[in-house]
N, C-alpha and C positions, 0 to 999 in steps of 0.2 A: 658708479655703482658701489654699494657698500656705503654710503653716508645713510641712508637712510638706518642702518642696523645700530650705529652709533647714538643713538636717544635710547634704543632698545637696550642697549649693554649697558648704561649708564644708568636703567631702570633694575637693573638685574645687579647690578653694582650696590646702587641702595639699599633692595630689599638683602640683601647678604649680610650689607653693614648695620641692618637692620636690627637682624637678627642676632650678628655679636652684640650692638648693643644690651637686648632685651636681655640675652644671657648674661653679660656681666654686671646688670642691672639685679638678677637675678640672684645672682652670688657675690654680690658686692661687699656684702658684710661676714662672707663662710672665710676666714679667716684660713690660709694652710689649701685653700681649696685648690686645684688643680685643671686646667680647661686648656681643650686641647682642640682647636680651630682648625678644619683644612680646609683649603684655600687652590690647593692645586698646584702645581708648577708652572701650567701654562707661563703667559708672558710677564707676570709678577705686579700687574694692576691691582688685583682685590688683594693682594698681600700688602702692598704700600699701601693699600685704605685701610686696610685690618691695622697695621701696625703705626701708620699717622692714627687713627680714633685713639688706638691705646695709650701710644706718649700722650698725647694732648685731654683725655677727656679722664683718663685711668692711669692718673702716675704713682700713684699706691700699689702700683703691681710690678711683679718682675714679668718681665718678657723673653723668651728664647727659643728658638727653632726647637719644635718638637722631635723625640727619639725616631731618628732615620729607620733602625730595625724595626721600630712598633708601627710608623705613620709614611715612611718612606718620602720622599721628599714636598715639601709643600703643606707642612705644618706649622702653626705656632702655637706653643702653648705657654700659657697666662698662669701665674701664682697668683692669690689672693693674700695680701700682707695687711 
């Protein structure tokens, strides 16, 4: 039981990685720009996909855990350089 859900979360997986991409496809050129990703804490799967797309596909950017007091845990947020 529960393999079955495993294709499902991997579909939900993409479309989220999806989505970061469109956005920083988005602002890829706003120079100073600011983007601020949650992701959630759960078990830390779409944060390692969040953050492999960015090193590999977005190394023009700085990357770093977004402000705990504003986003509380299970943030990243992205500079545009």
């Amino acid at each position: 039981m529960g393999g079955g859900n495993a294709g499902f979360r991997g579909e939900i997986i993409e479309y989220q990685l999806g989505v970061v991409r469109k956005t920083m496809e988005q602002y890829r050129k706003c120079r100073g720009q600011k983007i601020v990703f949650i992701h959630g804490k759960g078990n830390g799967t779409l944060r390692q996909n969040v953050l492999r797309l960015l090193q590999y596909t977005y190394k023009g950017c700085d990357v770093q855990d977004a402000s705990f007091q504003e986003y509380g845990y299970g943030a990243t947020q992205v500079t545009i350089r």
